[in-house]
Phi, psi and omega in degrees: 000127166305105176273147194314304150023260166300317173289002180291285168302304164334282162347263144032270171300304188330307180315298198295331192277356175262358164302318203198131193290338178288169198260166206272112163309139187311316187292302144340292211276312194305299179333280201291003173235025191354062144259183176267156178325332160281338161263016129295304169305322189312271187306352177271347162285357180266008189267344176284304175307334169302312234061023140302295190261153137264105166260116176238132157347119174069335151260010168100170169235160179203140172320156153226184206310326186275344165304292193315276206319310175298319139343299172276015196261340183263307201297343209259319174303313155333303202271309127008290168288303192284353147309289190330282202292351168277299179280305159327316223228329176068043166267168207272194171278343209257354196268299261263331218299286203286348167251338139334306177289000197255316205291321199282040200251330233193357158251131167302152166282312156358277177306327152324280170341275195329324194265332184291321189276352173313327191278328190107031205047043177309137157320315205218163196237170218277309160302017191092356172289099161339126166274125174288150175307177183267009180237354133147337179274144197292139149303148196285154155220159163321153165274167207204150202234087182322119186316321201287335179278344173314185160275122122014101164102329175301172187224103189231159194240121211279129192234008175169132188224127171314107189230078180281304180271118204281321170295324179289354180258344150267354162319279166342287198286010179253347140268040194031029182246150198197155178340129180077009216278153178261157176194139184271137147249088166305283167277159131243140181261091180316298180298034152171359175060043158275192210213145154230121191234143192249133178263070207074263210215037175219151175249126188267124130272136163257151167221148207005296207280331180294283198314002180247035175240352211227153184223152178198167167223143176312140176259159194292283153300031153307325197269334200291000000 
């Protein structure tokens, strides 16, 4: 049986092996889950020995099919559960994240089933993230533009934010931004590469480390 643990790490590489096509390094892997490097090697031979991962010393782990498929089966009970509770339940975006972790744990796929068709089979969980199908496959979404690469003078539309951190997203929703949200890029500030975004009828600096959490896609009359 797949222990909370593992799926925990499963998750994990997925995120990171959709960053870089290369296999996800130990270290890497130590960082964003902030354990130590030894105990990331611990577990990635025992997740080799599962047949999840492939792992070598010193070269990285990578999913392997049946890793990938068990992988996407936690984001999607993840992502679900934070549909549920957002829309059903009416918590805010900044709630639903840190109790997600707690659910998808602890849920059947039965039960699982049950809240996507309740939902309707939403495509995307209240931050923009695709939900993988109950068969493993993703929805097609918009491609997407990391706010720090926008342009000057465009006009873009926010279409998915990292919500890992609970101050940022509440940060986020105390500046009215949020899915669909419209946003100008007026400035970049070279000496520290912050943003100045204009927001309805208000102007924002943002910086670097906020704007690199935010996603947006052009919008068609920008340039015109």
């Amino acid at each position: 049986m797949i222990t909370i643990s593992k799926e925990d790490y499963l998750k994990e590489i997925y995120n990171l092996s959709c960053e870089s096509r290369a296999k996800v390094s130990t270290s890497t892997l130590a960082e964003k889950l902030s354990v130590s490097n030894a105990a990331i090697s611990e577990m990635a031979k025992k997740l080799h020995n599962s047949g999840l991962v492939t792992y070598e010393k010193y070269k990285g782990v990578k999913l392997t099919g049946k890793g990938k498929r068990q992988a996407l089966k936690i984001i999607r009970r993840h992502r679900l559960w934070e549909s549920f509770l957002m829309d059903a339940l009416g918590l805010s975006w900044s709630e639903v994240h840190a109790e997600a972790e707690k659910l998808e744990h602890q849920t059947s796929d039965f039960l699982i089933d049950r809240i996507d068709e309740y939902l309707n089979h939403p495509k995307c969980d209240p931050h923009g993230h695709p939900i993988p199908q109950r068969d493993g496959k993703i929805p097609a979404v918009p491609q997407s533009l990391n706010l720090t690469a926008a342009e000057k003078g465009n006009c873009y539309t926010i279409v998915k934010v990292v919500d890992e951190n609970k101050e940022l997203m509440d940060y986020l929703t105390s500046i009215s931004i949020g899915l669909n949200t419209e946003i100008k890029l007026i400035e970049r500030l070279s000496f520290d590469n912050s943003i100045l975004v204009v927001i309805g009828n208000s102007n924002y600096r943002l910086s670097e480390q906020v704007a690199s959490k935010v996603f947006v896609t052009l919008n068609r009359n920008s340039n015109e």
